[in-house]
C-alpha positions as a Python dict, from the first residue, in 0.01 Angstrom:
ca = {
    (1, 'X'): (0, 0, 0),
    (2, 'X'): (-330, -61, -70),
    (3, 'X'): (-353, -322, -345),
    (4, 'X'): (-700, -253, -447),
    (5, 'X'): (-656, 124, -514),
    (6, 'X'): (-780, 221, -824),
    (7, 'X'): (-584, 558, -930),
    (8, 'X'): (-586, 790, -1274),
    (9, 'X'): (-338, 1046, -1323),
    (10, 'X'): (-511, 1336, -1526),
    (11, 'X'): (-297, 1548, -1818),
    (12, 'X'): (-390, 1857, -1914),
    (13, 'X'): (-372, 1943, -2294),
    (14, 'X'): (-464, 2148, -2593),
    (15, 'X'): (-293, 1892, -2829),
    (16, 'X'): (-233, 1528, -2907),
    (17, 'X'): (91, 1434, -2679),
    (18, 'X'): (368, 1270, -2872),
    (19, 'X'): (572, 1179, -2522),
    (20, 'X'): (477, 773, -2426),
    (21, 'X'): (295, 787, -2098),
    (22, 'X'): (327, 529, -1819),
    (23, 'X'): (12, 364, -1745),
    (24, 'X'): (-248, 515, -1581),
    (25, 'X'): (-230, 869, -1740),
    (26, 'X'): (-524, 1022, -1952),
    (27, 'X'): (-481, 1321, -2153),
    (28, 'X'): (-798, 1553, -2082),
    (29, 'X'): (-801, 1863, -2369),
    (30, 'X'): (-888, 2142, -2135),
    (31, 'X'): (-1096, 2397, -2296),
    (32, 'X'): (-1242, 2166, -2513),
    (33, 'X'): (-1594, 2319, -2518),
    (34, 'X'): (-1444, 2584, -2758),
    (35, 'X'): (-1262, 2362, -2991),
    (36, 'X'): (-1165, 2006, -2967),
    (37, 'X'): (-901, 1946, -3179),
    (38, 'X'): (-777, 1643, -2988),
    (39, 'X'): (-841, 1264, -3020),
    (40, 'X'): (-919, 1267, -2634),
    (41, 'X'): (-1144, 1343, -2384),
    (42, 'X'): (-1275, 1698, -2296),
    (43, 'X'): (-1313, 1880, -1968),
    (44, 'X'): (-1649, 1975, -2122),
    (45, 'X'): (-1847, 1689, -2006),
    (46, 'X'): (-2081, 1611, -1676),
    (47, 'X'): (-2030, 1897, -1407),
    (48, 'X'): (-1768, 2187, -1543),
    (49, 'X'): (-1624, 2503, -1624),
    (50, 'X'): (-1469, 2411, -1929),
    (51, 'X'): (-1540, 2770, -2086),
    (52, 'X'): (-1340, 2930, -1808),
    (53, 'X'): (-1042, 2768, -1945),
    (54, 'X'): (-883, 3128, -2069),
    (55, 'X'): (-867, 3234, -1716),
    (56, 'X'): (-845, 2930, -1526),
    (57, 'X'): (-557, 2732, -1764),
    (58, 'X'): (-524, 2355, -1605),
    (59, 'X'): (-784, 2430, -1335),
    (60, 'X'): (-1071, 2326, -1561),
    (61, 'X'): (-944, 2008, -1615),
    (62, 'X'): (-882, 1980, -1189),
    (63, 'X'): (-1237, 2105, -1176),
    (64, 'X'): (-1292, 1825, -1392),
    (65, 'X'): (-1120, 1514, -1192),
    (66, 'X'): (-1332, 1680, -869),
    (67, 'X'): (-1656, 1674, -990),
    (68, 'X'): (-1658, 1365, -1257),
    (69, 'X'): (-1446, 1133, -1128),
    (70, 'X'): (-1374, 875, -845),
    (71, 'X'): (-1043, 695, -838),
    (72, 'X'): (-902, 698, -456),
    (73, 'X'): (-603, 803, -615),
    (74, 'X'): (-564, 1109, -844),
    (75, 'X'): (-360, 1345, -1001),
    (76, 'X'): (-306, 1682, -1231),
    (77, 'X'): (-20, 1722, -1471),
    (78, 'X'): (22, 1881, -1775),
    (79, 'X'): (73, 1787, -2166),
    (80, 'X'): (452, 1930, -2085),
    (81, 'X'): (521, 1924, -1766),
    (82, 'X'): (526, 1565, -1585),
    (83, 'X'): (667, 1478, -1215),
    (84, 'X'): (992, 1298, -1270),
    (85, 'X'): (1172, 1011, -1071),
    (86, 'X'): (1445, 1164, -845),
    (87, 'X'): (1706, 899, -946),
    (88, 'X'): (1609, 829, -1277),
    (89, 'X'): (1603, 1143, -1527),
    (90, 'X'): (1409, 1167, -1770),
    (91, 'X'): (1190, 912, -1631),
    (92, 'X'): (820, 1021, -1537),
    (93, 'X'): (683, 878, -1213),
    (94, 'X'): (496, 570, -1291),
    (95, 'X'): (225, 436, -1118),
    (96, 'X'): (431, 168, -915),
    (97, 'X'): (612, 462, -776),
    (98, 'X'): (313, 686, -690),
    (99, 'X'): (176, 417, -494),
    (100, 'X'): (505, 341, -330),
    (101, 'X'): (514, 680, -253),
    (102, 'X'): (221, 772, -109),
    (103, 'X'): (202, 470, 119),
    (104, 'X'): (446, 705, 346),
    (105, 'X'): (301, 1054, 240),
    (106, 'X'): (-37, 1223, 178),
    (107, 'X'): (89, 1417, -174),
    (108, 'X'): (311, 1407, -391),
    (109, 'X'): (367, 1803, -515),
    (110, 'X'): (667, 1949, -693),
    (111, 'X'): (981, 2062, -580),
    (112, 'X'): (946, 2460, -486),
    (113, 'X'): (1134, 2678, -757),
    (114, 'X'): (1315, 3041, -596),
    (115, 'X'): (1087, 3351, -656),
    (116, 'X'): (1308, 3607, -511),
    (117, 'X'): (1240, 3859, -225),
    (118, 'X'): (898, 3685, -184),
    (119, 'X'): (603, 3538, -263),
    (120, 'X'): (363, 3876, -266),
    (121, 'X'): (660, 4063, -426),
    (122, 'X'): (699, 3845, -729),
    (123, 'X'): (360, 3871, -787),
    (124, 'X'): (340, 4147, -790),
    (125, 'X'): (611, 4253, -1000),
    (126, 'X'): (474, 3998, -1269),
    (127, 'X'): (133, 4036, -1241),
    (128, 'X'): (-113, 4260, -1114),
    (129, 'X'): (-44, 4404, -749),
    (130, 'X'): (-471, 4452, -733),
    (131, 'X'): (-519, 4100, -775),
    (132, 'X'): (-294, 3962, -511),
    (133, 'X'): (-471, 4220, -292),
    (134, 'X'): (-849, 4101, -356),
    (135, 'X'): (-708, 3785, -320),
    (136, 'X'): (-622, 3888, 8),
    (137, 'X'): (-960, 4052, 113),
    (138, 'X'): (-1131, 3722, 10),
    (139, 'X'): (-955, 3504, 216),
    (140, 'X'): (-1021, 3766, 532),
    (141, 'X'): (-1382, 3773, 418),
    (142, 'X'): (-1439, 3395, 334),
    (143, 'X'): (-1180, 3184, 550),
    (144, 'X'): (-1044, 3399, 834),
    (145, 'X'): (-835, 3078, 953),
    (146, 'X'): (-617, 3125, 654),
    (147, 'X'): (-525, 3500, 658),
    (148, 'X'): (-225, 3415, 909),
    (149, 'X'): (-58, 3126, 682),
    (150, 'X'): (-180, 3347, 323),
    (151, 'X'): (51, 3644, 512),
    (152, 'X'): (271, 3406, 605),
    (153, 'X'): (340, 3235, 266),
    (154, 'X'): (392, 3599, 80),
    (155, 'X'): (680, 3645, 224),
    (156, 'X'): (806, 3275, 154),
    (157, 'X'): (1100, 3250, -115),
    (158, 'X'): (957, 2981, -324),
    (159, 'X'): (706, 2852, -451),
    (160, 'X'): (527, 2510, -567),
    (161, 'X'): (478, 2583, -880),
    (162, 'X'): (210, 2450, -1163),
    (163, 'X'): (-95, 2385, -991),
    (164, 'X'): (4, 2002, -999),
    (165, 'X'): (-17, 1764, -743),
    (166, 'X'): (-120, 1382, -675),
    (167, 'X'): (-298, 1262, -364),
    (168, 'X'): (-603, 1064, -246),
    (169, 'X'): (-949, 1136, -316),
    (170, 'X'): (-1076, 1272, -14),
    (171, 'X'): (-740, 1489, 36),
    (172, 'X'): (-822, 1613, -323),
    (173, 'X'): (-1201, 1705, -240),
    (174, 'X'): (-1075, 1890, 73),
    (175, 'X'): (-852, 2105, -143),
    (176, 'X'): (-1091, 2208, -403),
    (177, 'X'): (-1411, 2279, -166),
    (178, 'X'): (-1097, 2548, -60),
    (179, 'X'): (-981, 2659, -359),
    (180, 'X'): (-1300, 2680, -614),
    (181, 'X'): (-1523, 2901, -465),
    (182, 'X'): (-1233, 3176, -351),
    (183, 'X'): (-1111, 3185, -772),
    (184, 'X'): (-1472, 3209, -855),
    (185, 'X'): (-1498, 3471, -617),
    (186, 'X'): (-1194, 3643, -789),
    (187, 'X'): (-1310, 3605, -1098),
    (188, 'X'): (-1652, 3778, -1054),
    (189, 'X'): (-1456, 4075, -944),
    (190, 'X'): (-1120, 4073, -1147),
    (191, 'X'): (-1187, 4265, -1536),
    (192, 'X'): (-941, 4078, -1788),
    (193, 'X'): (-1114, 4226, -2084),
    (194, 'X'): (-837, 4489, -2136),
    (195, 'X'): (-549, 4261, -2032),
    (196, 'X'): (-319, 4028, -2273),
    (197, 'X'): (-389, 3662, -2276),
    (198, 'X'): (-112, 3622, -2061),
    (199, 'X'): (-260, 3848, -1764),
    (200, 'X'): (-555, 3698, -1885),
    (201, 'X'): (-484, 3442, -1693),
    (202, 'X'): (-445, 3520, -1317),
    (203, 'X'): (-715, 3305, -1212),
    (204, 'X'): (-473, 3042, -1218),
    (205, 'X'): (-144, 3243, -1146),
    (206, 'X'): (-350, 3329, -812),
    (207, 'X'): (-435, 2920, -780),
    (208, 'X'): (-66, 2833, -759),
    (209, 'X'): (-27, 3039, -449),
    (210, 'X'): (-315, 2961, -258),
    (211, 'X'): (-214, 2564, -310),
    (212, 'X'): (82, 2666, -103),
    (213, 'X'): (-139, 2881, 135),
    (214, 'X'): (-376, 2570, 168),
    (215, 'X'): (-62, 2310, 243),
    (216, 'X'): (76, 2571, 509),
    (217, 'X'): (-271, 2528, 706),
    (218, 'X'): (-273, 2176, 692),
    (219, 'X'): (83, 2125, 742),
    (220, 'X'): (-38, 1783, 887),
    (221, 'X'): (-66, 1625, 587),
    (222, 'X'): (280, 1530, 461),
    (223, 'X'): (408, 1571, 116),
    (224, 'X'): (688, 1449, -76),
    (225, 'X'): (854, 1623, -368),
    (226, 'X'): (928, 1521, -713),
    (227, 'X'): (1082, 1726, -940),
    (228, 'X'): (932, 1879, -1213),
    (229, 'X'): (1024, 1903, -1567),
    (230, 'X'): (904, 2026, -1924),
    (231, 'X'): (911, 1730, -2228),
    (232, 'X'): (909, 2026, -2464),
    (233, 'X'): (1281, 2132, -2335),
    (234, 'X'): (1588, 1958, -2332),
    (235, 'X'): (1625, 1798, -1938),
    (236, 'X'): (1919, 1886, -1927),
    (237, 'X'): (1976, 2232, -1967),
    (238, 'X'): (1661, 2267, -1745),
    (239, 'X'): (1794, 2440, -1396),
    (240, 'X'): (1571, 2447, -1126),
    (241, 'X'): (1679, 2629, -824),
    (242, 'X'): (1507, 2387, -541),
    (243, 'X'): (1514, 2451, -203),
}
C-alpha cells in the first residue's frame, strides 16, 4: 500500500443521505444544474454534463470525478447502493479496506448479478433492441478492437451491474476516454423524446454493458468483487444471484 495515496470515493445523489458514511465519501447531487435541492456539492461545476443527467443517470457525476478531480484513488457509488464488506454485512467498504484491497487488484467492481439467456437478449427484452444495435455499429465504426469482446460479452449470463466501480486514477482516465465519447455518440443519434423516463434513460443502461465490454479487453487488469447492496431495502431479504 501506498501510504501517501490520497483517495475520494464519489456518491451519486438527488437527496440528502441519511445512511453514516465511512470516511472518505462525498455525496455529489447529480443533475444539480436543474435543481439543487441538496446541502452538497453539484456535478454542475468546472468541466460537465450535468444537464445530461436524464439520460446519463450516475454518469454525470463519473463525468464529473474525470474531468474535476485528482485523487490517485477514486470511486462511483450511489446515494443507495454502496459496495459492502464480504464478511461483514451491512458494513460498507471503508477506506482501510479499499486500500487493502487494491494493493493486490486494479478495481474493485461489483459482484455480476444473472441476466438470463444473455447479455444482448436481456436488453433487449427490457429496453430497446435499436439501441443495443447502434451501440453495436459504433463500436465497429469507432473501436474495431472491441467488436470481438462487445460480441463476446452479449452472450455472457451476467452482468456488473450499476455503473460503479473504484480504481486508480490513471485506470479511471483510461476507462472514460473509452466510454464518453461512444454514449455521446449514442446520444446524438438515439430520440428519447417519445420514450418514458425510464427508457429515457438508456444512455446509461447502454454504459453498464460497455463497462463489462471494456474489462473483457483489458482482462489484464485484475478486479476484485464486492457485493453490492441497496440502504433503501432491508439486507436481508436482498438476493443476489452471483456468479
Amino acid at each position: 500500500m501506498i501510504i501517501n495515496e490520497t483517495a475520494r470515493i464519489y456518491v451519486s445523489t438527488v437527496k440528502n443521505i441519511e445512511a453514516k458514511l465511512p470516511d472518505y465519501y462525498e455525496p455529489i447531487q447529480a443533475g444539480s444544474v436543474w435543481n439543487h435541492e441538496t446541502s452538497y456539492m453539484g456535478d454542475d461545476t468546472g468541466q460537465n454534463i450535468s444537464y445530461k443527467n436524464s439520460k446519463y443517470c450516475e454518469l454525470t457525476v463519473l463525468y464529473w470525478i474525470w474531468k474535476n478531480q485528482s485523487h490517485d484513488i477514486m470511486g462511483l457509488t450511489h446515494h443507495r447502493r454502496f459496495f459492502f464488506n464480504k464478511k461483514m454485512v451491512p458494513h460498507i467498504l471503508n477506506i482501510k479496506e479499499i486500500h487493502r484491497a487494491l494493493k493486490k487488484y486494479e478495481m474493485i467492481i461489483p459482484k455480476p448479478i444473472s441476466v438470463g439467456r444473455g447479455i444482448e437478449f436481456q436488453y433487449q427484452q427490457a429496453h430497446k433492441k435499436e439501441d443495443y444495435d447502434l451501440c453495436r455499429e459504433i463500436i465497429i465504426e469507432e473501436y474495431p478492437e472491441y467488436i470481438s469482446y462487445f460480441d463476446k460479452n452479449s452472450q455472457l449470463p451476467y452482468l456488473h451491474p450499476y455503473n460503479m466501480l473504484i480504481t486508480r486514477r490513471k485506470i479511471l482516465d483510461d476507462y472514460c476516454s473509452f466510454l464518453f465519447p461512444i454514449l455521446e455518440k449514442l446520444e446524438n443519434q438515439i430520440d428519447v423524446s417519445t420514450r418514458d423516463s425510464y427508457q429515457q434513460r438508456a444512455i446509461g443502461f447502454l454504459a453498464e454493458r460497455l463497462f463489462q465490454v471494456w474489462l473483457l479487453k483489458h482482462e489484464q487488469l485484475k478486479s476484485i468483487e464486492f457485493p453490492v447492496y441497496n440502504l433503501e431495502q432491508p439486507i436481508a431479504k436482498q438476493k443476489k444471484e452471483i456468479f
